[in-house]
C-alpha positions as CSV (number, residue, x, y, z in Angstrom):
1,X,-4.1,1.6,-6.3
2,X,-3.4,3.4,-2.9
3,X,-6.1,3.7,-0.4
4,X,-5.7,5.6,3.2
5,X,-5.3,2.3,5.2
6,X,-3.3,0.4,2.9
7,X,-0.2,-0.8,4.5
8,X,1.2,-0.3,1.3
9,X,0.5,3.4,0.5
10,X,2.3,4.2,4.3
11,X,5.4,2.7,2.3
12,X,8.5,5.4,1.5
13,X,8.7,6.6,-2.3
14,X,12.4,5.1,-3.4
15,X,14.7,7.9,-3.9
16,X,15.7,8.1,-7.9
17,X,19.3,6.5,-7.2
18,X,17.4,3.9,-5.4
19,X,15.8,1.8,-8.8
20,X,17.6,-0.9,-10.8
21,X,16.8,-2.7,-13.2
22,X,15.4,-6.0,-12.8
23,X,18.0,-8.8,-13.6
24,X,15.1,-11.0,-15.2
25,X,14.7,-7.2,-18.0
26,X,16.9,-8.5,-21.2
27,X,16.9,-5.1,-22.8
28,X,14.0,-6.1,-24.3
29,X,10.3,-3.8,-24.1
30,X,9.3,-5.8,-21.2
31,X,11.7,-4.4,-18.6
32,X,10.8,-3.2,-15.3
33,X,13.1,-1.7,-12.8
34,X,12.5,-2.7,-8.7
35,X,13.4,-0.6,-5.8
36,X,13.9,-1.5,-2.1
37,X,11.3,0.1,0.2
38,X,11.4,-0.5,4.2
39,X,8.8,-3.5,4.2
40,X,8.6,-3.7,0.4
41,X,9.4,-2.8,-2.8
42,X,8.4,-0.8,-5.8
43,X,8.3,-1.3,-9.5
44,X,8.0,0.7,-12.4
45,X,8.5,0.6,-16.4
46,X,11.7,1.3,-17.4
47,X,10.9,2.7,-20.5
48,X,8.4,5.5,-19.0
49,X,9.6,6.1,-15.5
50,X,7.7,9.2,-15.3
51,X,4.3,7.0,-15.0
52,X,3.9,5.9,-11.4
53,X,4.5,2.2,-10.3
54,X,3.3,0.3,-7.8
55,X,4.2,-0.6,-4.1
56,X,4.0,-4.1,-2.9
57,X,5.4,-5.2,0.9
58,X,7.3,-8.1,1.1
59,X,4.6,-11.0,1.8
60,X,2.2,-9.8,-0.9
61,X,5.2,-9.8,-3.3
62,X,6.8,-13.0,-2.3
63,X,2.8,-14.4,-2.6
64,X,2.6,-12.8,-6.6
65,X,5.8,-14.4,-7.1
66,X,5.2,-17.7,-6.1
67,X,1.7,-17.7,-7.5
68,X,3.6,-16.3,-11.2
69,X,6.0,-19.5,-10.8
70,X,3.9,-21.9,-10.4
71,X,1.2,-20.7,-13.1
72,X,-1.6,-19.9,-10.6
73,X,-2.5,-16.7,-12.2
């Protein structure tokens, strides 16, 4: 979800070149593929990349990331 003064939504939209896939996607239905933003990042679902993703800056991400690793969520 964007709002007007999210930090987030200010964030540039990757350019289509600009999305990999995630090394942690096996090929399997659960792959995502991650972008490099200025500040950030964005993901989306590899399978449907015309639905939009999300845009996370760094600290939030590194935060969710930590939080998935150590089972906190």
């Amino acid at each position: 979800m964007k709002t007007a003064r999210s930090p987030h939504s200010r964030m540039a939209a990757p350019r289509t070149g600009g999305w990999r896939k995630s090394t942690y996607s096996n090929g399997a239905e659960g792959c995502v593929e991650v972008a490099g933003l200025p500040g950030g990042l964005a993901v989306r679902d590899s399978k449907d990349p015309a639905i939009p993703g999300f845009r996370a800056g760094t600290g939030a991400w590194n935060a969710f990331v930590r939080a998935v690793g150590t089972d906190r969520l």
